[in-house]
N, C-alpha and C positions, 0 to 999 in steps of 0.2 A: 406098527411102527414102520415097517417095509412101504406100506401102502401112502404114510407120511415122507419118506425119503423118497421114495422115486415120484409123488407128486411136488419135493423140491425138484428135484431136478429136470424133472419137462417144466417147472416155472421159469428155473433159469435159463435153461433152454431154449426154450423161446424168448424170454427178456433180451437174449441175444441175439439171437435170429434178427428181432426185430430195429434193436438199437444198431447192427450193422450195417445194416441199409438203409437207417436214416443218417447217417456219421457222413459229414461232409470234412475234408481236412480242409486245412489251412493253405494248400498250393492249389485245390480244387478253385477257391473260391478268391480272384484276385480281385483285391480294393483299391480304390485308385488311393495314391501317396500325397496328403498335403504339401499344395508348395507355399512354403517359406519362403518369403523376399526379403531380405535383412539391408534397411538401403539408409546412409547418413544422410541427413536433413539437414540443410545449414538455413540462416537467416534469409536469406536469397530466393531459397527455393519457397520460403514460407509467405513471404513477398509476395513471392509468384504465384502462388494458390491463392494467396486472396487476391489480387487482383485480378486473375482466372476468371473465379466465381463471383465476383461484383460483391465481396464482401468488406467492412468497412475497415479501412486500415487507414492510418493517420501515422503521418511519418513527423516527430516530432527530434529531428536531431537541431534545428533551430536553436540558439542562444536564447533564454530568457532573462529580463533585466525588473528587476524589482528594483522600485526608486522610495523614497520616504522624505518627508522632512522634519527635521526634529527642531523643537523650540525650548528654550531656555532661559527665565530670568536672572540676573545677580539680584541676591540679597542685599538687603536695606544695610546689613549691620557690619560689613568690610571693613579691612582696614586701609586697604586701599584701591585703587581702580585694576591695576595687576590680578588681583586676588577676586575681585567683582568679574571681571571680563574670566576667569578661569574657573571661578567655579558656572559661571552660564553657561561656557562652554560644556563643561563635564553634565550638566544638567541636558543641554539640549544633546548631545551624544547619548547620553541614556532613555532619551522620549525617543530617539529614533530608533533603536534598537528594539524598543518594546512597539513600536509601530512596525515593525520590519518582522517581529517574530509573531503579530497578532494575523500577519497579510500570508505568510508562512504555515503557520498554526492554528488560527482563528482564535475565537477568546470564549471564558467558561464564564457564564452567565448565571449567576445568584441572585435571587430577590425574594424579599419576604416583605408583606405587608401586616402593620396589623389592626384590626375595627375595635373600637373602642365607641360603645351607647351610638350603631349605628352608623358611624362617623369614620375616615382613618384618620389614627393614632400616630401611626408608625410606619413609614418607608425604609425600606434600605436597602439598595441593587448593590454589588458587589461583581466586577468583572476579574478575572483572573488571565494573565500568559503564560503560559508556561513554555520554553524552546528552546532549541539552542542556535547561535545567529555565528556560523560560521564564513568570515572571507570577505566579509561587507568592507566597502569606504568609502569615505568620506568625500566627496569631488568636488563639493563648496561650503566655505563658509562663510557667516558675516553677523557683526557685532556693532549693532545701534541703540542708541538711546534704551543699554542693557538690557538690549534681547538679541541674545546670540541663537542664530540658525545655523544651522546643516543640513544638505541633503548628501542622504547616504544612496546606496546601490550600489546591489549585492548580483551577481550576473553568475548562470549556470546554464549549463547545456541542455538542453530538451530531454534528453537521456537521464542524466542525474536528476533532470527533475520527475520521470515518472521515475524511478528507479527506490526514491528518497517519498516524494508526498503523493503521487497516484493513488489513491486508496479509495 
């Protein structure tokens, strides 16, 4: 057992020996220190890099004007020309609106066909709009031989428009 104890201890012994003169501290061995640049970017400067680098940048603060025209007939069954010329009116304000949200939105296209002994049976395309048409007006109208038009147009900034439909 003697011969077991003092063979620990020349092992650790020298375990020390040896791990002392491989121990480098921490003040021995100096690392250089990351530099951190903590620096506010505004629009300007971002400007300024792409244009730097010849990269594509498209300045769209430009006005955009979206125009339409809407059409509308009066019905046959009025009771009088008042009431004919108002409801075409309301008719061709609502063609324009849905022309205005389809140039805005695009439109959702359905169609089924169906064959019947070879042959088709059956058509039926179905377009859909769906949108909301904010701030549009009106800047003509006119009511002949009970076809009332408008043209509308709706006008936004380059900004609100990628901000709103860039996608």
């Amino acid at each position: 057992m003697n011969r077991w104890i003092i063979s620990l201890f020349v092992g650790v012994g020298v375990l020390m020996l040896f791990s002392g003169c491989t121990h480098i501290t921490q003040t021995e061995v100096k690392q250089p220190e990351p530099k951190v640049i903590v620096q506010k970017v505004d629009r300007e400067d971002v400007k300024k890099i792409l244009e730097e680098e010849k990269l594509l940048y498209i300045e769209n603060n430009a006005e955009k004007v979206f125009a339409v025209n809407g059409e509308g007939i009066a019905p046959q069954n009025t009771v009088s020309p008042a009431q004919a010329m108002a409801l075409a009116k309301r008719a061709a304000v609502a063609d324009a609106y849905r022309q205005m949200a389809e140039k805005l939105y695009g439109v959702k296209i359905s169609a089924k066909d169906t064959i019947k002994d070879a042959a088709l049976y059956d058509s039926r395309i179905v377009s859909q709009v769906d949108g909301l048409v904010k701030n549009a007006t009106i800047v003509e109208n006119s009511f002949k031989d009970g076809l009332y038009k408008v043209r509308m147009e709706l006008t936004m900034s380059g900004k609100r428009w990628q901000e709103i439909f860039a996608y």
